[in-house]
N, C-alpha and C positions, 0 to 999 in steps of 0.2 A: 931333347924336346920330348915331351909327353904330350901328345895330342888325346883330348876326351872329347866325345860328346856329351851334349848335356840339354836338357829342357829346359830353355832358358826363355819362362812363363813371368811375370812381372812377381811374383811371389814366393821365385825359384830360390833355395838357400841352399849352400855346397859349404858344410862345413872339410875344412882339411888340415890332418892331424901330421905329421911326418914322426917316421918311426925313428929317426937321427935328427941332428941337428939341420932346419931349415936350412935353404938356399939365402947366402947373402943378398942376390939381386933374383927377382924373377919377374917373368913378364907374362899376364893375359892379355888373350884374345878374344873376343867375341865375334864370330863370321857367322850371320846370317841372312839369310833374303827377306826377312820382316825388323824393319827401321826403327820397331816400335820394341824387340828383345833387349831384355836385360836379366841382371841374373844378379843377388849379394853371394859370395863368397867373403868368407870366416876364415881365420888363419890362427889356431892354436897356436901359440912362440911360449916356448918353454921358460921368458924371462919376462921381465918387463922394463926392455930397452925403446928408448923412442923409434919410431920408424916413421917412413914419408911416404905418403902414396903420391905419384907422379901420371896426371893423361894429358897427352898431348902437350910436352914436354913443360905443363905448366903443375906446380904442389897442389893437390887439394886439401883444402882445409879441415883441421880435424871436428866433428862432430858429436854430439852427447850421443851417448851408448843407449840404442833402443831394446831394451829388454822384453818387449810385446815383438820384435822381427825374428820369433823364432820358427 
């Protein structure tokens, strides 16, 4: 486990880069005392294999790539 803090401001963007090959599975959290935080995180993958994002044990569906969320 690597625990970070973060500002997680509605416009908050964490890209993350890994110096090896990513983790097969990984899992975020978000814990805070305002209902209303959120935060995108960006995941450089050194290939381009399908992947699934999974909350709340249900798949989210994939979406067009916003190139103005930088």
């Amino acid at each position: 486990m690597f625990p970070v803090i973060v500002h997680a401001t509605d416009a908050s963007i964490y890209d993350l880069e890994f110096t090896g090959s990513p983790a097969k599975k990984m899992r975020f959290k978000l814990i805070s005392q305002d209902a209303g935080s959120k935060m995108t995180v960006r995941i450089k993958y050194p290939s381009a294999e399908s992947r699934a994002i999974v909350k709340d044990n249900e798949i989210v569906e994939m979406n067009a790539w916003d190139e103005s969320a930088r």
